[in-house]
N, C-alpha and C positions, 0 to 999 in steps of 0.2 A: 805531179804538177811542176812545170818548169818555175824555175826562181825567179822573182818580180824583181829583184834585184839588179838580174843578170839581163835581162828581157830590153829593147829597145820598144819607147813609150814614147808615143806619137800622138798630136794636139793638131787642131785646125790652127793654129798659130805658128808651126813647126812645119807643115806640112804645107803650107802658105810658103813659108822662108823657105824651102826645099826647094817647089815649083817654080820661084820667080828665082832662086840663084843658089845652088848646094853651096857655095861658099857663104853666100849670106849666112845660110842654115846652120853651116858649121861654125862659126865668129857668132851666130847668136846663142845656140844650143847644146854646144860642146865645148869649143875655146874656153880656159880658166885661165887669168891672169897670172905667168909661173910666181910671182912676190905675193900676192895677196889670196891666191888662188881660189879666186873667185870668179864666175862669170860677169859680164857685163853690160849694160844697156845704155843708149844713147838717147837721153832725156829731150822732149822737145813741148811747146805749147799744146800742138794739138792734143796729143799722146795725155799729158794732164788732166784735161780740160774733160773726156774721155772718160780716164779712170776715174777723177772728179765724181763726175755724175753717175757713172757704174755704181760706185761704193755707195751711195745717196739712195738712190733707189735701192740696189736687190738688196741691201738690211732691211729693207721693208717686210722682205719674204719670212724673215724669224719673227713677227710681231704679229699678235692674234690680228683679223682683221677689223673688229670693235676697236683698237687700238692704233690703229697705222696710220694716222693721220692725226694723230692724237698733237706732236707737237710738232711743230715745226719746220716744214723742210728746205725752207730757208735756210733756217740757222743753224739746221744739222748742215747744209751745204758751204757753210760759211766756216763751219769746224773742219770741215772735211778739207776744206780745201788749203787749211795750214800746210798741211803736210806737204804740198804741192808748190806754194809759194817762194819767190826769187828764183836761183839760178838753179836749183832740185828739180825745177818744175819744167825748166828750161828755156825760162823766162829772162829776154838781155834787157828789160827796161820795165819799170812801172805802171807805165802807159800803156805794154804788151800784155802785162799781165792784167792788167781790168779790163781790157779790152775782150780779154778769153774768156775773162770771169762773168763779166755782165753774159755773154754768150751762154756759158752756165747755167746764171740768174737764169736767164730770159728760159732754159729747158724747162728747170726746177717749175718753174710758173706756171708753164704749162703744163707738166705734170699735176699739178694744184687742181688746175681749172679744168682739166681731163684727165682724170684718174683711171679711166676705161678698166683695163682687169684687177691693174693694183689692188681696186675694192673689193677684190673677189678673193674666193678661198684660195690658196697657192698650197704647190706638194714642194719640198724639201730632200732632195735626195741626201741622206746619211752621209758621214763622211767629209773629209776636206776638198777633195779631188776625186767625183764619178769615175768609172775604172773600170774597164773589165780587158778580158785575155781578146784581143781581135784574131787573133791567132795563136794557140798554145804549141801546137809543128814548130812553127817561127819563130815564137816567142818574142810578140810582141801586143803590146798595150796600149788600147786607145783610151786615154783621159782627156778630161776639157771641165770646162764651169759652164753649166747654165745660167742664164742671166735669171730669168722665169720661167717658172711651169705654173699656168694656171688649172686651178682643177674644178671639172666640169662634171655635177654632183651625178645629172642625169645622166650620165654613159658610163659614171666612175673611170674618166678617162682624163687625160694633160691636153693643155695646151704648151706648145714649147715657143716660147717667143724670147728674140733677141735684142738688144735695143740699142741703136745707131746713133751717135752723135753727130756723124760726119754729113758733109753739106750733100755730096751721091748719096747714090742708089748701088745697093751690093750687086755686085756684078752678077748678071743671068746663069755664068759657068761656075759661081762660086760652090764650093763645097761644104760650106757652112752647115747650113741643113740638111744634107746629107749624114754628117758626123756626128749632128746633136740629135738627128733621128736614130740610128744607133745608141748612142749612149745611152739616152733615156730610154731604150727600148729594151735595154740592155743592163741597167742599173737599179729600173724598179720596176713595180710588178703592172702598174695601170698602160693600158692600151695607151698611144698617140695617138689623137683623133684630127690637130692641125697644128700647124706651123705659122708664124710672122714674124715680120719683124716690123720694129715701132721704131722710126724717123721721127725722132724727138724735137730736132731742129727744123722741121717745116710739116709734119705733120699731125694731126688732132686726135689721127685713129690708125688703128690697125691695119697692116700691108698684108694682106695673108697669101700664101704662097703654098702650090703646089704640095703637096706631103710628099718626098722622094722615096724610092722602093727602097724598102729595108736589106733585099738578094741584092741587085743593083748597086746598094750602095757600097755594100759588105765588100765585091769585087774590086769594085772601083779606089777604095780605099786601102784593102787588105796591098795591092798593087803596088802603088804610089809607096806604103809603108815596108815592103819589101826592096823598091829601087832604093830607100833611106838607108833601111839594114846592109844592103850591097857596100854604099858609100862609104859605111862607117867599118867595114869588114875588111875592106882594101884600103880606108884612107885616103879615098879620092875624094876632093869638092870643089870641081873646078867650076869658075863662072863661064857661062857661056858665053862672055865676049870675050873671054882670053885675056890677060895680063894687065887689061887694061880696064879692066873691073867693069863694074853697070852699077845702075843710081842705087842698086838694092844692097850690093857690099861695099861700096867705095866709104861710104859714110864710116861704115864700122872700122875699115883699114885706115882712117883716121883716128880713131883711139890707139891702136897700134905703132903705127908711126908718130906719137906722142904729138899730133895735130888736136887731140881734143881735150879739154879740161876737164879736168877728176872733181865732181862736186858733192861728192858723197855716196852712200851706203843706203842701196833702197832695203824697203820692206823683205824683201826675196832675196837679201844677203848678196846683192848684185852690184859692183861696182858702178855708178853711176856717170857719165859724162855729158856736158853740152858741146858741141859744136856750135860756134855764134854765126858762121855767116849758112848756117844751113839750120835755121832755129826751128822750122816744121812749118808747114802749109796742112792748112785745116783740112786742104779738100783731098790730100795725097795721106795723111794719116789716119791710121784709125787704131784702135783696141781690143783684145779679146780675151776676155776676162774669166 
């Protein structure tokens, strides 16, 4: 078996930064700062605001379900969102920052007041990061997190659902579902029986979506992760508008050209930065956790 080491490991997150600009991909995914040698990420509101509420809900998934609403999720969302507060969060004012939070608030609440699967039994995939070989020839690795899998006693099968903070709707071509249908299909042993995703921010209930072919998607994906392995093999990642960057890398070539401020060391050992005049737009960001 090829070295998982040595292996290039590919995410819906990664493969996103690839598709809209290989330099993005490579400044998000590979670049380590040569002083600190560490990679890097550009902190913003939305992005927060996001993980915020990710972290709040899927802990729910490690708690019996007699128990998961037991205390509070307010004021687990009130702790959670220490972490996230002032300039870490990417926050240039106090008045941005509860402005995000209340938006939070107002998820969490709904969650409360529609707990739709939450309440339901949930499966757990082992491990820190789901994983398997997408190609062992290649040697390469498709990982991700699911957000949920609910589990559906009568088929002994999952549901795999994602869950959106952003003010859109995921785009029709996205590949999202595609890669979490593999993985889970690929990481544990229960059939997939559907897919959604939950728009927390204006929705009550469930978006369910098409189930995408498992061959299909295999192709579709093994692809794209083979054009990545190319880039990293030759050290090419040029943006497609040429030297003059696009809105997906330029942000990051301002951390580099010492345009953005160092405001700490996230969870993922990741050099942190904000940019103030480019602090995040709620409806242009999102999370993938």
């Amino acid at each position: 078996m090829p070295d998982k080491f040595k292996a290039l490991w590919v995410s819906h997150s990664s493969i996103s930064d690839f598709l809209k600009c290989p330099r993005s991909y490579f400044l998000k995914n590979i670049y380590k700062d040569p002083e600190t040698g560490r990679k890097f990420q550009i902190t913003s509101p939305a992005l927060s605001l996001g993980s915020a509420v990710h972290e709040v809900v899927e802990a729910l998934s490690e708690i019996s379900t007699q128990d998961r609403f037991r205390e509070s999720l307010l004021e687990k969302f009130e702790k959670t969102w220490k972490q996230y507060s002032g300039e870490i969060g990417g926050f240039i004012s106090k008045d941005q920052e509860e402005e995000y939070k209340d938006q939070g608030r107002e998820m969490i609440r709904k969650i409360i007041a529609n707990p739709g699967p939450l309440k339901n039994l949930s499966v757990k995939i082992t491990g820190d990061l789901p994983q398997y070989w997408l190609s062992q020839e290649d040697e390469i690795i498709l990982c991700g997190k699911i957000d949920w899998l609910e589990y559906l006693p009568a088929t002994n099968s999952v549901h795999v659902i994602d869950f959106k903070t952003s003010k859109s709707e995921e785009d029709k071509g996205s590949l999202q579902l595609p890669i979490y249908h593999l993985l889970v299909a690929n990481t544990q042993k229960r059939k997939v029986a559907k897919a959604s995703y939950w728009y927390l921010r204006f929705k009550d209930a469930l978006d369910e979506k098409e189930l995408p072919n498992l061959e299909d998607a295999h192709t579709q994906i093994l692809a794209i992760a083979k054009k990545m392995k190319t880039a990293k093999k030759l050290d090419v990642f040029n943006c497609p508008k040429g030297k003059k960057g696009c809105y997906a890398c330029n942000p990051l070539e301002k951390v580099l050209s010492g345009e953005a401020k160092h405001v700490g060391v996230g969870s993922y050992n990741r050099d942190i930065y904000i940019i103030h005049d480019t602090s995040g737009d709620i409806e242009n960001d999102s999370v993938i956790l």
